[in-house]
Phi, psi and omega in degrees: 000138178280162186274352171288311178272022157286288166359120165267133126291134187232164207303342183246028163254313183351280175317310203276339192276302201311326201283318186267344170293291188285359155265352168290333191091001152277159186254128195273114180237161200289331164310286187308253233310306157318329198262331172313284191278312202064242169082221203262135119342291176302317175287344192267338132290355177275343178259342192270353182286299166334296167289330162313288163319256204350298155341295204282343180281319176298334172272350176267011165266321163277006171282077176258172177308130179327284225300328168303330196262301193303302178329326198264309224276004181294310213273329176298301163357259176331324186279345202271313177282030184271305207304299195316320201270327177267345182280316158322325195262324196290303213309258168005302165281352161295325178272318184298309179326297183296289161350292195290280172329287175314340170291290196328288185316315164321284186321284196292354176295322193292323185318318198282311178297323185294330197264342174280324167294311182306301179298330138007262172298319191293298167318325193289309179316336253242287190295271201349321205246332151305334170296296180330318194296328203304297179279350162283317192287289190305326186267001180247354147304307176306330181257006146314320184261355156282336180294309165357288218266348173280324164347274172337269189348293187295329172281303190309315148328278192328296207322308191284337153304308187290334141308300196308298195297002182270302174320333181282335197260302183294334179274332167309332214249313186307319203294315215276318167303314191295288175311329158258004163287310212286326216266312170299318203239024163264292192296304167310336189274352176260324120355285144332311203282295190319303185283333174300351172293328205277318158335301172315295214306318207272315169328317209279302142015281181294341165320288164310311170299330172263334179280343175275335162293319188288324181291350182272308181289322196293262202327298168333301166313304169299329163311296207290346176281000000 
């Protein structure tokens, strides 16, 4: 005798063989399971008789009664038109939801177009005022560069004050100078002047003194002539 037909088997290598038969599309016969499993021929029918009744005692379970069968199906009935009724009533607040997102989605469609226009206007303002800055930079470079040349201008002034007053200053020192040569020979010619009055003065004097000698010797005479 071979050890496949030693092999004990139990009801749940049966099952499971009988189980990989009938998904193959075989029919589990106490052969096939044996050239499978192997073990006894007789035991491995006695379990596959065994799982049969069995079967059929799980299928004599579902044999129920009509009235019992009118009962359930009273009752699926019912439950399916509850589930129908809650499902109408979900469906519905579900189309309000959605209602309601499409209002929402609207609101926010117009927002999003009012704010692409509002960015819009803000870029056009955006260059605008880039022109504007443009045109500032340029004119406070121009006035930079007037500041510049007034700058110059103004050191140049200075320069030419300062010339000027040193000239001004050296023709003060020629004049002060000039004016105390002049002042010195003021006072000799006024000097000079004095003495010759006083010259004058003693000519005239002696002048005088001699025309009265001559009119003292003169006057007698002429009386007498």
């Amino acid at each position: 005798m071979s050890n496949n037909n030693t092999k004990t088997l139990n009801m749940e290598d049966v099952n499971l063989a009988r189980q990989q038969a009938l998904q193959a599309g075989k029919k589990p016969t106490v052969s096939l399971i044996h050239q499978t499993c192997g073990g006894n021929t007789g035991a491995i029918g006695a379990l596959l008789s065994e799982l049969s009744a069995r079967d059929d005692r799980a299928m004599a379970a579902f044999d129920l009664p009509d009235e019992f069968l009118i009962a359930g199906l009273s009752n699926l009935n019912q439950m399916w038109s509850e589930a129908v009724a809650k499902n109408g009533a979900e469906l519905s607040d579900v189309r309000a939801e959605l209602d309601a997102l499409s209002a929402d989605r609207a609101a926010l469609q117009t927002q999003l177009e009012m704010q692409i226009e509002e960015n819009a206007r803000l870029s056009d303002e955006r260059h605008a005022l880039a022109e504007r800055l443009a045109t500032a930079d340029q004119k406070l470079a121009s006035l930079e560069a007037l500041e510049a040349a007034m700058d110059e201008m103004q050191a140049r002034h200075d320069e030419g004050l300062s010339e000027a007053a040193a000239k001004i200053q050296a023709a003060e020192t020629v004049f002060e100078a000039g004016k105390a040569t002049w002042t010195e020979r003021e006072r000799s010619l006024v000097a000079r002047l004095e003495e010759a009055q006083k010259t004058a003065d003693r000519y005239r004097v002696q002048f005088e003194s001699f025309a009265h000698r001559v009119l003292d010797r003169v006057g007698p005479l002429a009386e007498a002539g």
